[in-house]
N, C-alpha and C positions, 0 to 999 in steps of 0.2 A: 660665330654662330654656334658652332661645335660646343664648346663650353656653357655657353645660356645654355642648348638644349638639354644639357647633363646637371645644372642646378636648378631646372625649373621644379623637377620631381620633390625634389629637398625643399623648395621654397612652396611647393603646394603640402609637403607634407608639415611642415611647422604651421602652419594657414589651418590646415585642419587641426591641427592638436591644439589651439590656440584655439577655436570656436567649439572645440570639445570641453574645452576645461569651462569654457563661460558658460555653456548649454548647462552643465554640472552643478553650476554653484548654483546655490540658492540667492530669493530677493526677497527682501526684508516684507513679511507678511505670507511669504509660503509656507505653507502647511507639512511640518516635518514629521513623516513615517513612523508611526509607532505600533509595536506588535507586543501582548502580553500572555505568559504563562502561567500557570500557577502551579503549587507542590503543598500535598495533605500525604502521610500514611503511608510515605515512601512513593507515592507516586507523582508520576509529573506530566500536565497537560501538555494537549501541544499549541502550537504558537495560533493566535486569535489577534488578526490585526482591528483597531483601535478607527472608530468613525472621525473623521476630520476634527467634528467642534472638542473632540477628549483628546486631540493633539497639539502638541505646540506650537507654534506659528514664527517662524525665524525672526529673531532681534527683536520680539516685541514677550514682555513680561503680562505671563497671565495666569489665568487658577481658573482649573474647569472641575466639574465632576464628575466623575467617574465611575459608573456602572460597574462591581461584581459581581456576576453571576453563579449560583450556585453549583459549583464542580460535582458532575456526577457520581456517586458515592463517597460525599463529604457528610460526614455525621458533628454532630454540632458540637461534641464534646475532644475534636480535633483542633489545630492548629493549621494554620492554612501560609501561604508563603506566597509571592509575586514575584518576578522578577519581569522586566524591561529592557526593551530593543529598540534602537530607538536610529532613524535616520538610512539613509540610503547606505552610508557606513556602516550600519549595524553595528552601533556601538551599547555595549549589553552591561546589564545592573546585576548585582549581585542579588539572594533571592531574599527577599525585604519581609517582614513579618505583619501583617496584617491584622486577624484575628486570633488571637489567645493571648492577647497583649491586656493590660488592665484601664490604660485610657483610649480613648476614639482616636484611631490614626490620622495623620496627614503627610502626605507627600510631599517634599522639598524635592524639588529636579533643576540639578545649576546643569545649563548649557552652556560652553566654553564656545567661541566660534575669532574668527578671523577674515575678515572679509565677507566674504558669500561661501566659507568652508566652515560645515561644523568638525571642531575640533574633540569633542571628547563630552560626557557627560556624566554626572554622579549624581548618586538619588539617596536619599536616605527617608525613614521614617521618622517622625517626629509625634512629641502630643500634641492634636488639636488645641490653640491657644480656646483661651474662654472666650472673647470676641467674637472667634468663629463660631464657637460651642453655641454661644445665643442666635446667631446670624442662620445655621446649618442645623436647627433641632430636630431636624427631621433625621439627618445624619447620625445623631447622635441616639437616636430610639431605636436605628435600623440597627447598632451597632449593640444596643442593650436589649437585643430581643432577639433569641439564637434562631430562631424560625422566621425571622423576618428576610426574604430574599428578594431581589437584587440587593447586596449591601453597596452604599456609595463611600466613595474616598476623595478626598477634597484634594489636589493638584496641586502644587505653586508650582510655575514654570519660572526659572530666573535664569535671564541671558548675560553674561558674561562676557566680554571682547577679550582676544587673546590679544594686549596689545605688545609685551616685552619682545625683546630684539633676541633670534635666535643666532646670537654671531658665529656659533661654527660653523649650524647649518648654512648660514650665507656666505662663509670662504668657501665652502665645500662647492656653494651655486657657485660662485666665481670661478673660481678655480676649475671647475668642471665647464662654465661657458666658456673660460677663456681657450681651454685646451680645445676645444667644438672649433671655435671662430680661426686658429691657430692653424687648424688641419685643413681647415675650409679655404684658407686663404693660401696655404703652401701646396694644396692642390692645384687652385687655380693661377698661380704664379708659376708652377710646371707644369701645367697643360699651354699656360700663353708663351713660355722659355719654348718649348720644345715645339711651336706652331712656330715662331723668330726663327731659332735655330733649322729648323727643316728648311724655310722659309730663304733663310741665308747662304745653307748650304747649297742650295739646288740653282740659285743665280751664280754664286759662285761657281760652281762644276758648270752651267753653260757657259758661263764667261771663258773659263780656263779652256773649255771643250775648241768654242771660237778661234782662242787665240794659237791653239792647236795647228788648229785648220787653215789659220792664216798663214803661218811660219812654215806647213807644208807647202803650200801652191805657189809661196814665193821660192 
């Protein structure tokens, strides 16, 4: 009984670290966290998180649009720059160029994920193909008309499975659960030794005590 009492703590603590990590992960159609910045003239906004439908949604490939809003004291004859934050990880883009560019932007954003963890993401700029250019003309007038504001930026989200085998990192798990389970079990093989042993000694000493006692009164 001594012993459960002393592993129950360990076994509620892995219980909870185990419904921590699942609470954690995301499920395929949740809505992943995006905050954005921008940089004009040596200056740099601060962080503006992103309304649900302008974010990504886990494991599922989409393209939304994207609201610019004009930065306060941006003059049209500047360069303007983005960058992206993206997930409960806070995993951050380098700062992407937007306007002063010569074709209408688009946004490529590869999310890498594994499971229900997103793993890492890169974005880069690209030109809007001409399919979109006819499909998003609206986009494309906002973009040729410097006084034209909200400007929109057209999204691709594309999701990625991280599926390759990390084999160091998994001797490393090994290796690290096996020395875990190793300590756990050579504790508990000397806490049951040493409850035998007490156990042993203590019949013995009254037996011996007895036979003491006997050989005296004879």
């Amino acid at each position: 009984m001594a012993v459960s009492r002393r592993f129950t703590p360990l076994l509620l603590l892995l219980l909870l670290g185990f419904i921590w990590d699942c609470a954690l992960a995301y499920q395929t159609g949740d809505a992943v966290p995006v905050a954005r910045r921008g940089q004009f003239h040596g200056q740099t906004t601060s962080w503006t998180d992103q309304l649900g439908r302008h974010c990504p949604h886990f494991g599922v490939d989409t393209e939304v649009v994207m609201p610019l809003p004009k930065p306060v004291g941006f003059t049209e004859s500047e360069s303007y720059k983005v960058s992206f934050q993206f997930g409960k990880e806070k995993y951050l883009t380098p700062w992407l160029l937007v306007i002063g560019r010569k074709q209408v932007p688009m946004l490529e954003v590869t999310l890498r994920h594994s499971g229900g963890d997103l793993e890492g993401v890169t974005a880069k700029i690209v030109p809007m193909p001409e399919n979109y250019l006819k499909e998003h003309d609206s986009i494309r007038q906002k973009f040729a008309d410097p006084e034209d504001w909200p400007k929109h930026i057209l999204v691709h989200y594309i999701w990625v499975e991280k599926s390759e085998i990390d084999v160091v990192g998994g001797l490393y798990v090994l290796f690290f659960s096996g020395n875990i389970l190793f300590v756990i079990t050579a504790i508990y093989i000397l806490q049951s030794s040493k409850e035998k042993l007490s156990r042993f000694l203590n019949e013995n000493v009254v037996q011996t005590s007895m036979v003491g006692e006997v050989s005296k009164a004879d």
